[in-house]
C-alpha positions in Angstrom: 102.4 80.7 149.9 99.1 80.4 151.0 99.4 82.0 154.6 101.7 85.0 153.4 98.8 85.7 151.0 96.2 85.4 154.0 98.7 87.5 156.0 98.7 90.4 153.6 94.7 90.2 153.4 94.5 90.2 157.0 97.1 93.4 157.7 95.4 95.6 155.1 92.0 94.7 156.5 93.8 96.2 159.7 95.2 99.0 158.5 92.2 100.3 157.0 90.1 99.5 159.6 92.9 101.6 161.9 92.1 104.5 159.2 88.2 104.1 159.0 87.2 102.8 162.8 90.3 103.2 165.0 87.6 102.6 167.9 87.0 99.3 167.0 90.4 98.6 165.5 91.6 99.3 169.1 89.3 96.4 170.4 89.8 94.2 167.9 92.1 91.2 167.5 93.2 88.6 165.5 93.5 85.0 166.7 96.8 83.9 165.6 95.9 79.6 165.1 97.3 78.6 161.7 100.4 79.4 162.5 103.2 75.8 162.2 104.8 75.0 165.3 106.7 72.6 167.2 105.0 70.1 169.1 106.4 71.3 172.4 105.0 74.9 171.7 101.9 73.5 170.6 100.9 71.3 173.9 101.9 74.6 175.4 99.3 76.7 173.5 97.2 73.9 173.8 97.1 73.9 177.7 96.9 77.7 177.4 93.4 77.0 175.7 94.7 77.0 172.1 92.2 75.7 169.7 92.0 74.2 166.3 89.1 76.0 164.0 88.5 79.6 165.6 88.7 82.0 163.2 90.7 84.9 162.1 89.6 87.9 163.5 87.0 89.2 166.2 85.3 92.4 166.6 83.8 92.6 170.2 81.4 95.1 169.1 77.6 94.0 170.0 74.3 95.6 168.8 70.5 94.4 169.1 71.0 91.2 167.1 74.7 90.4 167.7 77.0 89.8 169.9 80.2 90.5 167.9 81.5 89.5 164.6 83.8 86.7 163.7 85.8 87.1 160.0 87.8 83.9 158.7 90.5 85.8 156.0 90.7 82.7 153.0 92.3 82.6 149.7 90.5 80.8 146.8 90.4 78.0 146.6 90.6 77.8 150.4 87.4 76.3 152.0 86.5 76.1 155.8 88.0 73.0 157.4 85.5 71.0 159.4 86.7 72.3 162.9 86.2 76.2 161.5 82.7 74.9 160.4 81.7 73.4 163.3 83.0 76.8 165.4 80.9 78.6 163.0 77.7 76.9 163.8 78.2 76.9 167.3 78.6 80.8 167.4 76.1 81.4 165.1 73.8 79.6 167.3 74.6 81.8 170.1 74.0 84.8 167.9 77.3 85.9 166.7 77.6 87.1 163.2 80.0 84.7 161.0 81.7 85.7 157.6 84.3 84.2 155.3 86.0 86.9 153.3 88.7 86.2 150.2 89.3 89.7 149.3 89.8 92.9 151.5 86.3 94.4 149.5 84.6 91.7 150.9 85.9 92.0 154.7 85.0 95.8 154.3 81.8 95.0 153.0 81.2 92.2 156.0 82.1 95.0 158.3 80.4 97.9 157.0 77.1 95.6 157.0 77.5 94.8 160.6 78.0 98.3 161.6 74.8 99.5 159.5 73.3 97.3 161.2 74.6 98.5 164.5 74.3 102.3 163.4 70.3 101.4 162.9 70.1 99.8 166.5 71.6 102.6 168.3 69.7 105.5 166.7 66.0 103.8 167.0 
């Protein structure tokens, strides 16, 4: 049950970020790609711009040295595939800040980094 694990990692990620930044929760999404489907839905999404290996979630929050942050929500043993590596090192070339999280201290912990960081930016 793999994805009903990531599920639950993802929504309480949300609900606390909801309770902590409910700014950012408001501009933040998830990008729903794992999900099975039928072929016919998938050409559809597909054509719609669909795309194997983006990752979970985005915050669209820049600061100084970042553009926004991506999260990828995994459960161990859970690795990236080789399409959500190669997304990864094409954002992180164009400055976005990438984190894989397994636990909902670790997303926090992602976050919270980001935001000192943006916190630091915005007061200097």
């Amino acid at each position: 049950m793999k994805g009903r694990e990531e599920h639950k990692l993802q929504a309480a990620f949300f609900a606390w970020l909801r309770y902590q930044y409910p700014y950012l929760a408001d501009i933040s999404f998830a990008i729903p790609n794992a999900a099975k489907r039928s072929p016919q839905l998938g050409a559809y999404l597909k054509a719609e711009g669909l795309k194997a290996g983006v990752w979970d979630v985005f915050i669209p929050w820049p600061t100084k040295k970042h553009p926004g942050l991506w999260l990828e929500f995994k459960i161990h043993p859970n690795k990236l595939t080789d399409t959500q590596k190669i997304f990864r090192d094409k954002l992180t070339e164009l400055g976005y800040s990438m984190a894989v999280v397994y636990t909902l201290e670790e997303a926090v912990s992602a976050l919270r980094h980001y935001i000192i960081g943006f916190e630091r930016d915005r007061f200097k």
